[in-house]
N, C-alpha and C positions, 0 to 999 in steps of 0.2 A: 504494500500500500504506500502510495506519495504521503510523505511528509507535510502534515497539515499545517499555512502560515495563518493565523487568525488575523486581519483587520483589525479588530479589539474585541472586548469582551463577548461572550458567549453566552446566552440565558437559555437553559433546558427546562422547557417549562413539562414537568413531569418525568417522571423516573422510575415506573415500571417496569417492566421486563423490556420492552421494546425501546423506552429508555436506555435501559442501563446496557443494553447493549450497543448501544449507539456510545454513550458514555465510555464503557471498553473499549472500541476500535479508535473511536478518535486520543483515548490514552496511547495505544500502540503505536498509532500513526505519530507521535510526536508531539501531538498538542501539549502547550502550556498549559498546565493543570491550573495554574494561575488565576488565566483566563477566564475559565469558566464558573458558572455560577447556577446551582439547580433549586430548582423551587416547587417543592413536589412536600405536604405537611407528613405524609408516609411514604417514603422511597422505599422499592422493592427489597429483600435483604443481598440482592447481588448491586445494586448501587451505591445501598448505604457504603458494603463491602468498599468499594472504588471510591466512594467520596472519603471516608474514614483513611484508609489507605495513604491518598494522593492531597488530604487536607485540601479538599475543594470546598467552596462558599457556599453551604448548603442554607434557603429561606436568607439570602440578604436583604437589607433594608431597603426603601424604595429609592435611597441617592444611588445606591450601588445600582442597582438592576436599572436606573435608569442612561447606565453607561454602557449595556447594551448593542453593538452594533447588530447584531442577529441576534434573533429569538427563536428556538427550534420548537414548535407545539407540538408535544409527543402526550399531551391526556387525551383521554377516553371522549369522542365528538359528543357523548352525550353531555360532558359538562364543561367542555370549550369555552363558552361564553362566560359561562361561574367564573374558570378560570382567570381568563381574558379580563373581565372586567374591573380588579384592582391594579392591573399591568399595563393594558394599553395607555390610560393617560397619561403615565410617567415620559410617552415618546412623543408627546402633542405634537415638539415643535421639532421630530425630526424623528421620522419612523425607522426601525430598523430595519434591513432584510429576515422579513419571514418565512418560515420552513416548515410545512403542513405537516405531518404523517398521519394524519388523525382521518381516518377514510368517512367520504360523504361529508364534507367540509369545503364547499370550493373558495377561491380567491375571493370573491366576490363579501362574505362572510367574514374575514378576515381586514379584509379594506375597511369593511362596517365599524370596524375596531379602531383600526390606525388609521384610516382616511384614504380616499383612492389614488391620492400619489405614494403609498405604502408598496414595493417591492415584495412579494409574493409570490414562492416557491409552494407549487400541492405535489407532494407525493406520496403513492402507495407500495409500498412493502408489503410484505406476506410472511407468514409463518416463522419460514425456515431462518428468516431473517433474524430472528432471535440467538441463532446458533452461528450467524454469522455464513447463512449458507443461503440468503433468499435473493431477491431479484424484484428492487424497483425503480416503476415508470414514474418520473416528472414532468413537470411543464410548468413553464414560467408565463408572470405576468408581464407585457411590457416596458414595467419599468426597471427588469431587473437584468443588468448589465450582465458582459462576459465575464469579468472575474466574478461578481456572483456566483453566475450560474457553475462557474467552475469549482468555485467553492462547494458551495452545493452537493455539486457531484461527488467531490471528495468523502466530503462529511456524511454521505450516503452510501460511499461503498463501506464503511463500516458495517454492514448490512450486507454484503454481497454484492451481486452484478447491479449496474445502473444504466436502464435507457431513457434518455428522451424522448418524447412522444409531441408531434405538433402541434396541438393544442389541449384546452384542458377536456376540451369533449370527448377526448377519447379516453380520458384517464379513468372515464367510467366502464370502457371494455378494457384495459389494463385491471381494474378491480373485481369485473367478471371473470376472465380468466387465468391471470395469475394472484390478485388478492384473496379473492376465494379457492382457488386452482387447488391449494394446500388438503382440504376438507373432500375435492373429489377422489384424489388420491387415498386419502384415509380411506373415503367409503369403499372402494376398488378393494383392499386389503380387506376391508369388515365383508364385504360382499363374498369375495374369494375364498375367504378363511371359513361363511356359513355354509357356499356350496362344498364346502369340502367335510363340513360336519354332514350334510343329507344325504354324503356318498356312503359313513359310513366311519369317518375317522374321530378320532377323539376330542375336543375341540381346543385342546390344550397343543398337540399336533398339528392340526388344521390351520390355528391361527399363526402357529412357529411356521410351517410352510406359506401363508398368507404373505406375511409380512416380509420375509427373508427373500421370496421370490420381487416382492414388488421394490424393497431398498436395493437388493441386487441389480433388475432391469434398470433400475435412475441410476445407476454406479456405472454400470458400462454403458447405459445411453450417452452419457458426460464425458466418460473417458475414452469411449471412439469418435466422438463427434460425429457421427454420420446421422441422417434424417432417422427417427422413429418408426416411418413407411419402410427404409431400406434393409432397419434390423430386424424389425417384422416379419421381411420376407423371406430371413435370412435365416430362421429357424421356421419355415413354416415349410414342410415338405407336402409335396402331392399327395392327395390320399391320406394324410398320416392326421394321427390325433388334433395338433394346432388348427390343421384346416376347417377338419370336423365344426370345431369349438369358433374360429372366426365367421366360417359361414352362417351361423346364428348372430353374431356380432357384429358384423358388418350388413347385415341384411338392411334393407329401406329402410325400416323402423327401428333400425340398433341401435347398437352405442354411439355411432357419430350421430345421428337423429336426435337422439336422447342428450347428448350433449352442448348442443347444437340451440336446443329448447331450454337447457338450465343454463347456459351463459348469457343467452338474451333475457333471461328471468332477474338472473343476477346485474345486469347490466341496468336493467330497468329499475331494479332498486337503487342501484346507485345513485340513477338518476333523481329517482324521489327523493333521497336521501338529500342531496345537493343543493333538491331547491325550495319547499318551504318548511321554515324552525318543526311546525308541528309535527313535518313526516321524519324528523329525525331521533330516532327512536333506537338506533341499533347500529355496527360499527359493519365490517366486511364480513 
């Protein structure tokens, strides 16, 4: 990972798991421990961990926090604006770069806070990003410069891979399929592991095979790099067992169909989610 330069100060506004993971890599990355400042009244016990550690600014006062050049919102969208609202004034007469990860939260929501000349990063993360193994989509607001956004990116691969995505409309299929992506996967192993209890096997067995085969497949999908379609076909012999079992899977109505219906479901919530206070009710 590049060595992260801060601007100046650094406010983590929240420190839960997805926090404090973000907290960990940018320690690794170099950051000034200095710099940074988290404001979270219960930080997870892997943050507290890292702020104890690295004597970070934990709940500073409002002169401090109001020294701020970036503000990262890493709480829960349902209580964002709780949040937000003893923070945002302290930046009346000069907004910082803001940094979303709070899913169903767009720019828009955040401006409301610090004003529409406020610089506004929205991005989604997933899962695995906790472990330092996920993969998220950004999109910036126009008034947020190339070093920003460069920053940005940095202070996000602490989280794993980072793409940018053209605008914010699409962060809502970024949140369909890789925000939520994490939970189909799960089900896939829960599914796999039940047909294997109806065959006959133990379920303590079934789910040891469930799961082994499907962390297995993501290990070498990653480490061949080749398309998904190509390693598919690559164990899938004529006539033999896999076939059997895709041509149910692949049929009109299978799994890509099926899939196909719950990403646009997922996407459509996102959408709800993004635009008025009342449908926001729930995170990715």
């Amino acid at each position: 990972m590049t060595t992260i330069s801060l601007p100046g100060p650094l406010l983590l506004l929240g420190a839960g798991r997805m926090g404090a993971a973000m907290l960990e890599g940018w320690l690794k990355a170099g950051v000034d421990a200095s710099r940074i400042m988290v404001r979270d009244p219960a930080p997870s016990p892997q943050a507290a961990q890292a702020i104890a550690a690295h004597s970070i600014s934990l709940n500073p006062d409002a002169r401090e926090m109001a020294k701020a050049a970036l503000l990262v919102a890493a709480v829960k969208p349902q209580v964002m604006d709780e949040a937000l609202a003893p923070v945002a004034p302290l930046f009346a007469a000069r907004p910082p770069l803001v940094l979303s990860i709070a899913a169903g939260r767009d720019m828009a929501s955040f401006k409301a806070h610090f004003g529409p000349a406020a610089p506004v990063i929205r991005a989604m993360p997933n899962t695995p990003s906790a472990i330092g193994r996920g993969i998220t989509g950004f999109a910036a607001s126009a008034e947020v410069t190339g070093e920003q956004k460069e920053l940005a990116r940095q202070l996000l691969a602490a989280l794993g891979e980072v793409v940018e995505v053209e605008s914010e409309e699409q962060i809502d299929a970024v949140t369909a399929v890789s925000g939520s992506g994490p939970a189909y996967v799960f089900l896939l192993a829960e599914c796999l592991g039940h047909a294997g209890r109806k065959l006959g096997l133990e379920a303590e067995l079934a789910g040891k095979l469930a799961r082994a085969t499907v962390t297995g497949a993501a290990a070498l999908m990653e480490q061949s790099g080749q398309p998904p379609g190509d390693l598919r076909a690559a164990v899938t012999s004529p006539g033999g067992t896999t076939q059997a079992a895709l041509e149910v899977l692949m049929a009109d109505d299978g799994l890509c169909a099926l899939m196909e219906r719950a990403v646009a479901a997922a996407q459509e919530r996102s959408r709800q989610l993004a635009g008025k206070d009342e449908k926001r009710d729930s995170g990715s």
